[in-house]
N, C-alpha and C positions, 0 to 999 in steps of 0.2 A: 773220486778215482785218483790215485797217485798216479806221478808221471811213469814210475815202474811197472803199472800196470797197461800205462796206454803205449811201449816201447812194441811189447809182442802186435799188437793190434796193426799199429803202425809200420811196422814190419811185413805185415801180411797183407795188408793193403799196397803197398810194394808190389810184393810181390805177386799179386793179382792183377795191380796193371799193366806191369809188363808183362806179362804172359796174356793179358787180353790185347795188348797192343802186337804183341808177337803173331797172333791169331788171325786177327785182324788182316795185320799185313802178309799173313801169309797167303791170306783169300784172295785178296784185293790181286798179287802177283801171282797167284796160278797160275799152270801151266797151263798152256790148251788140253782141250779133251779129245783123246781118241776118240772117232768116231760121230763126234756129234759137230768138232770143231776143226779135224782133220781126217784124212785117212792117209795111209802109208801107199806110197809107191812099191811095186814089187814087180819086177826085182829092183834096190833102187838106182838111179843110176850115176854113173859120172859125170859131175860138172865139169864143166869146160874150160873155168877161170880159178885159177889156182891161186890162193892166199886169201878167197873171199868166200862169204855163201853168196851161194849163186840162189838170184831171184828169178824165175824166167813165167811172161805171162805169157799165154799163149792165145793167138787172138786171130779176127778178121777183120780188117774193116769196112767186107760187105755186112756184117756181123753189129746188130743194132743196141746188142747189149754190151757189146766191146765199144761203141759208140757213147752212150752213155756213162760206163767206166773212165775212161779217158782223160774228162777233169781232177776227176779226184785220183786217179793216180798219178796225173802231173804234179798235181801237190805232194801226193802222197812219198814219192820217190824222191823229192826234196829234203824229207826226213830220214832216211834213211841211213844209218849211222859207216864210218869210215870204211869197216868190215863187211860191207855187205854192194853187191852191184846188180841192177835189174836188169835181164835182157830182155826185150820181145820178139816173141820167135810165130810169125802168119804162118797159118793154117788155110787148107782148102778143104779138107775132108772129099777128096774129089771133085769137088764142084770146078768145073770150069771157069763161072765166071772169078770165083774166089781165087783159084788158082793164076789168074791176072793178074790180081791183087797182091798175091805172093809175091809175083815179079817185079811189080811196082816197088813194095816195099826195098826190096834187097837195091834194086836201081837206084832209085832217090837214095839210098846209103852210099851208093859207088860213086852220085855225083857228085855228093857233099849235101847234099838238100835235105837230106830227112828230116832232120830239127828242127830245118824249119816251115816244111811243109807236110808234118805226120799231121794235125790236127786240120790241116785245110785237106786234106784227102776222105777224112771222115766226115767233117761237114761237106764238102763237095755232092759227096753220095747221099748223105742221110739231111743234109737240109736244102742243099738246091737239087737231090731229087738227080743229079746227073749220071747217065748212065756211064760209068767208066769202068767196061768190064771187057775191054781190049786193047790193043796195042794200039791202033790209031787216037783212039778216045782217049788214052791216056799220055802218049806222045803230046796230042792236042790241049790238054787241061794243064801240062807242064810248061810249053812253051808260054800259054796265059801266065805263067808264076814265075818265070824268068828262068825257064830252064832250056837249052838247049835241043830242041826236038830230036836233030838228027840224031845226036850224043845219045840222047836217051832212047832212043828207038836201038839204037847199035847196042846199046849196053842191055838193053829188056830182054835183047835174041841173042844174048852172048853164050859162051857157054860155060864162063865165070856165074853170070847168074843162074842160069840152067843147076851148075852144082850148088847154088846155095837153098834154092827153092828146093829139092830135091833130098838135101841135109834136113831144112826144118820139116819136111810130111816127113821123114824115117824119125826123128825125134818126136814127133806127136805122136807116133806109133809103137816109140820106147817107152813112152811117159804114158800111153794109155789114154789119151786125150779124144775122150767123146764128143765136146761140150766146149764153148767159149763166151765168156772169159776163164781161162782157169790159171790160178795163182800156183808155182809149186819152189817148194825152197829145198835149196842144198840136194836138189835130185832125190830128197826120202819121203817128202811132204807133199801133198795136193791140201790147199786150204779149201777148208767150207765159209759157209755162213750164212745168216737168213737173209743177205740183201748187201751191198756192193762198200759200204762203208766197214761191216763188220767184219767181210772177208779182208779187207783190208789188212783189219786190227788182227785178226787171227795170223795173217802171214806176217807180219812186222815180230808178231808174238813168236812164229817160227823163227825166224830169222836170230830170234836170243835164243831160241833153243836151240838150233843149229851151232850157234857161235861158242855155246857151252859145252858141246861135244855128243851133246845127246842124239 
């Protein structure tokens, strides 16, 4: 075979694998999938944080599958690129004792404590088993973590707190939230998944879709 002959060959060989490399990667970075991988928000709504996508989970942590979660989204949100912020916003779904927990949360944010007492509030409940679904009980598990009882008892019955518990149940009721954990980005997205790592992968995956305007 002359080398005139093996130019066209070589040529299409080229051009085969870049277009199978093209292929390839475009599988590999698909988009999520309606419906199997997300579903839409309707109507959707407005975020709260302007110049980011808004990541917001919505959770309890009477809630043993938000419990679970917890690690891998402490890592997970580490990742998280410069455009994008996570909030978490407690839910009660009515439940009284959850509804406690609501107040806790927004508290321990008022005192400055949350960071570093959100993961000892989960294990509290889900592994020493303690029942902290009131105000005395929860006043009392804070002073053990160096929180000011009084402070915190004052700030639990405030009416600063009162508005913020009462903001996040009208938000879960915006956002259609049946269910916890649930992941939602940029206010248009609820993510899916078969299990707590994918749903993950599927909101981080929102989060570029989001950020590319889609």
């Amino acid at each position: 075979m002359t080398a005139t002959a093996r130019i066209p060959f070589a040529l299409f060989l080229s051009l085969f694998m870049s277009l199978f490399m093209f292929m390839t990667s475009g599988a590999a970075f698909a988009a999520p999938a309606q419906g199997t991988e997300y579903s839409l928000i309707t109507p959707a709504q407005q975020p709260t944080t302007a110049g980011k996508v808004e990541v917001i989970e919505f959770f309890s942590y009477g809630c043993p599958h938000c419990f679970h979660l917890q690690p891998l989204l402490n890592k997970w949100k580490t990742e998280l690129p410069a455009n994008a912020v996570l909030i978490k916003v407690p839910v009660s779904f009515g439940r009284r004792e959850w509804g406690q927990l609501v107040r806790a949360y927004y508290t321990l944010e008022a005192t400055g404590d949350l960071q570093r007492l959100d993961d000892a509030l989960f294990n509290a409940i889900h592994e020493q088993q303690k029942r902290l679904f009131d105000v005395d009980a929860l006043a009392a598990w804070a002073a053990e973590n160096g929180v000011n009882a009084n402070k915190f008892r004052t700030l639990f019955n405030s009416q600063e707190i009162t508005q913020k518990a009462l903001r996040a149940e009208q938000l879960s009721r915006d956002y259609k939230i049946s269910g916890v954990p649930t992941m939602t980005v940029a206010g248009k997205y609820r993510a899916l998944g078969k299990d707590y790592p994918d749903m993950l992968r599927i909101t981080r995956e929102l989060v570029d879709q989001a950020a590319g305007g889609e």
